[in-house]
C-alpha positions as a Markdown table, in Angstrom:
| # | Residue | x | y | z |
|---|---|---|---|---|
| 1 | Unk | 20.9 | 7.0 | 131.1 |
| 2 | Unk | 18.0 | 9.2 | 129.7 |
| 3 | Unk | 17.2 | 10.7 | 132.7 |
| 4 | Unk | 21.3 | 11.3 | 133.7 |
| 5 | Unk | 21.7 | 13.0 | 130.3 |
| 6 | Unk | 18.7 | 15.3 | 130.6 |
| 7 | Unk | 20.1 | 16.3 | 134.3 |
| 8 | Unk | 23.0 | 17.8 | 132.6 |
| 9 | Unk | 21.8 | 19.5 | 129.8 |
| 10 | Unk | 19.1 | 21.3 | 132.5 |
| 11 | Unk | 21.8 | 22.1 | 134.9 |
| 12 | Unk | 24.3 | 23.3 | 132.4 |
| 13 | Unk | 21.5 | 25.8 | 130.7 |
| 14 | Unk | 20.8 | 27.2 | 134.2 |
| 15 | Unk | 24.7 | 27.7 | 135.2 |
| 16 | Unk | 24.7 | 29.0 | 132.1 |
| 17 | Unk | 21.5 | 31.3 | 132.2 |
| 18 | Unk | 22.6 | 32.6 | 135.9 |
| 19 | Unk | 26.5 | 33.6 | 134.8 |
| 20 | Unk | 24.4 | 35.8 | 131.9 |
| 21 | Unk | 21.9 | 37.6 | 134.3 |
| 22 | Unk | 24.3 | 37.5 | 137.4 |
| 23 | Unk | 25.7 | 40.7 | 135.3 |
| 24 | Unk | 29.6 | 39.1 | 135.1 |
| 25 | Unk | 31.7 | 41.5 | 133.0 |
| 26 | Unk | 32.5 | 39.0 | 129.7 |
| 27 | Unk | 36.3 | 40.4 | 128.0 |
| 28 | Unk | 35.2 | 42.7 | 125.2 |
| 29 | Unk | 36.0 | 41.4 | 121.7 |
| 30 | Unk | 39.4 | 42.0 | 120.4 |
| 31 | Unk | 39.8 | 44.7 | 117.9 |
| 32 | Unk | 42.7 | 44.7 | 115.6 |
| 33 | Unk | 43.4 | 47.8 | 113.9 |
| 34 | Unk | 46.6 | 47.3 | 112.8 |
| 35 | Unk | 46.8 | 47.2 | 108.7 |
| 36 | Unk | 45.8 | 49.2 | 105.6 |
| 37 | Unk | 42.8 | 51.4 | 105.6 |
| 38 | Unk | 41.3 | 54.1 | 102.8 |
| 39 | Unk | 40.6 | 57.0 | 104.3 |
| 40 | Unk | 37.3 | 59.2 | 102.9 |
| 41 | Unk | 36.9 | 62.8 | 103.4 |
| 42 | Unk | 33.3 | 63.5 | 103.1 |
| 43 | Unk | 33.6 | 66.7 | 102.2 |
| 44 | Unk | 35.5 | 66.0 | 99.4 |
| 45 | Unk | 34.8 | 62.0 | 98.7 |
| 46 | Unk | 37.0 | 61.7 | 95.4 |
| 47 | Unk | 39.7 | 61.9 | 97.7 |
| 48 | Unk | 40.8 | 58.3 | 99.1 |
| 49 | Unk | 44.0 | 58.0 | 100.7 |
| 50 | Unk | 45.9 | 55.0 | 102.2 |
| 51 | Unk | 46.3 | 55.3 | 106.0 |
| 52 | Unk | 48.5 | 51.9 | 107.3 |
| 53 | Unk | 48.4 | 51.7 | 111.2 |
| 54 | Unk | 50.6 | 49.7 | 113.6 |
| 55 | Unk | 48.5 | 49.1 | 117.1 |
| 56 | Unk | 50.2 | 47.9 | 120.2 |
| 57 | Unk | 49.4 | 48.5 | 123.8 |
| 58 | Unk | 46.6 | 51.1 | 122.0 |
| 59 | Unk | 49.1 | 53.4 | 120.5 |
| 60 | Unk | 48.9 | 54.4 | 116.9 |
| 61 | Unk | 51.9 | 54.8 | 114.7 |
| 62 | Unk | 51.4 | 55.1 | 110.8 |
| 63 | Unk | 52.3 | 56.4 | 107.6 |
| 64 | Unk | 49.2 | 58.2 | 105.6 |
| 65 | Unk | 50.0 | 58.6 | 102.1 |
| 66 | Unk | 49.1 | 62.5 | 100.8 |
| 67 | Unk | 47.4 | 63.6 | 97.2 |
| 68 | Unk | 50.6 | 64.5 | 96.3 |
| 69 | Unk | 52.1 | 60.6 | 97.3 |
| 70 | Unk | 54.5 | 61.7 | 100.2 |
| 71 | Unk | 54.5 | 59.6 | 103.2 |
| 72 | Unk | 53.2 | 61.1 | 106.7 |
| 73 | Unk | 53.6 | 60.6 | 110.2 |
| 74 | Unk | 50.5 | 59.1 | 112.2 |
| 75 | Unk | 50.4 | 59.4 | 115.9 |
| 76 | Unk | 47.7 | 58.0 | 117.8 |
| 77 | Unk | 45.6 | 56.4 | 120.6 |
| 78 | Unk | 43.0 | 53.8 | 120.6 |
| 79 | Unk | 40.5 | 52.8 | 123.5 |
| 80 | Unk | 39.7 | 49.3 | 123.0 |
| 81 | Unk | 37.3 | 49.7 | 125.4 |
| 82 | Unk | 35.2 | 52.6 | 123.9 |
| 83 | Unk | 36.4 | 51.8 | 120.6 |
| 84 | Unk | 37.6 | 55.5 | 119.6 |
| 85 | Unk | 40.5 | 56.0 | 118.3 |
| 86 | Unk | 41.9 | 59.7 | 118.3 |
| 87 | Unk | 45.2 | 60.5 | 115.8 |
| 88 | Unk | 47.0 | 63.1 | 114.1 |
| 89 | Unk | 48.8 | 63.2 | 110.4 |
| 90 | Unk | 51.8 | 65.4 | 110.6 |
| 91 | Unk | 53.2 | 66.5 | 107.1 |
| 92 | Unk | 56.0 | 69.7 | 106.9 |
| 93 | Unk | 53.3 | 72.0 | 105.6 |
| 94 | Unk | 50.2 | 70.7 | 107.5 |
| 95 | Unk | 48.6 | 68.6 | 110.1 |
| 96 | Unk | 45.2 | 67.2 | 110.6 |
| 97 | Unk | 43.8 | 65.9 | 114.2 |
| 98 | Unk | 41.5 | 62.7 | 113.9 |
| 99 | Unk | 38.5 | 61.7 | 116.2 |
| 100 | Unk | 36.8 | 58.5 | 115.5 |
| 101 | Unk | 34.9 | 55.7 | 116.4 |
| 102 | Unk | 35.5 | 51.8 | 115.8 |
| 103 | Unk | 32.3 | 50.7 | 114.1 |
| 104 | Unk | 33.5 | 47.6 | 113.3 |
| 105 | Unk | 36.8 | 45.9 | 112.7 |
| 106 | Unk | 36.5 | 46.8 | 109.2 |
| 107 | Unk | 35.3 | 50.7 | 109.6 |
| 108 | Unk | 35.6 | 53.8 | 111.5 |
| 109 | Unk | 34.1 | 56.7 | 111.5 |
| 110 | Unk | 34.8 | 60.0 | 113.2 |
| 111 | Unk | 35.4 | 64.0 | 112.7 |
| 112 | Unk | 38.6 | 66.0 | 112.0 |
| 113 | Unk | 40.0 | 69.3 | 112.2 |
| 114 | Unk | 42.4 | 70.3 | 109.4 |
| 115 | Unk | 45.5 | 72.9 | 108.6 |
| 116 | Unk | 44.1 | 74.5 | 112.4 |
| 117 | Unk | 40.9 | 76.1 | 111.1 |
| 118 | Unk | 38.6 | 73.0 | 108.6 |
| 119 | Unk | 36.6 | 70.5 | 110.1 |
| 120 | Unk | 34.8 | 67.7 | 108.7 |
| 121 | Unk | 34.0 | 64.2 | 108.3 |
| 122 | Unk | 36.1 | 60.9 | 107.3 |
| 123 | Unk | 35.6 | 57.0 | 106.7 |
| 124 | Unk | 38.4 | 54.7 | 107.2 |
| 125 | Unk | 38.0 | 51.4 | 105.5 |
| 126 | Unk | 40.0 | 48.2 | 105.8 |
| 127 | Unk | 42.0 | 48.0 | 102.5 |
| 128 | Unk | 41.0 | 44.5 | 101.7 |
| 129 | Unk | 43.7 | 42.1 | 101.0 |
| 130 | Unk | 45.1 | 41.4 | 97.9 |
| 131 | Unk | 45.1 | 36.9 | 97.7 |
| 132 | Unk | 46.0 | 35.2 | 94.4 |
């Protein structure tokens, strides 16, 4: 029984060694974006505003929430593969083109070109949730 056991632990770890080193593409982990974020603009880090994205099929929809508390547009993509997302804020007055990349499910980081001529850096953190 000793001997039957042992057999299938040692066969198991080599099936399971050779799928690893026989190179075999494993599914990339699942990111979810979709949810509330904080947005930080380095160049100006007093300034945090809420960003909440919708994801499905790897296109961004949002609202962003401006200094002056009106609600605005997000458009977007997201490469779940190369974990960059790329999306634009459109307000009546302004817009501002985001580049980023998908650190982890709870940050992303990236670059951004604002109102067609300021560029910069940004931080999008997962609002955390609210439980009572």
């Amino acid at each position: 029984m000793l001997r039957t056991i042992s057999w299938a632990l040692f066969v198991t770890s080599v099936v399971a060694v050779s799928t690893a080193e026989s190179g075999e593409k494993q599914k990339p982990e699942k990111i979810e974006l979709s949810g509330a974020w904080k947005i930080t603009w380095a160049e100006d880090a007093d300034n945090v505003n809420l960003i909440t994205l919708m994801v499905k099929k790897e296109k961004i929809e949002g609202t962003y929430v401006n200094d002056a508390k009106e609600a605005c547009n997000v458009t977007g993509q997201f490469d779940s593969e190369k974990k960059t997302v790329v999306f634009t804020i459109v307000s009546p007055n302004w817009e501002i083109k985001c580049d980023g990349t998908v650190t982890n499910v709870n940050l992303i980081k990236g670059t951004y070109l604002a109102y067609g001529t300021e560029t910069g850096t940004f931080e999008m953190a997962r609002e955390k949730s609210k439980e009572k």
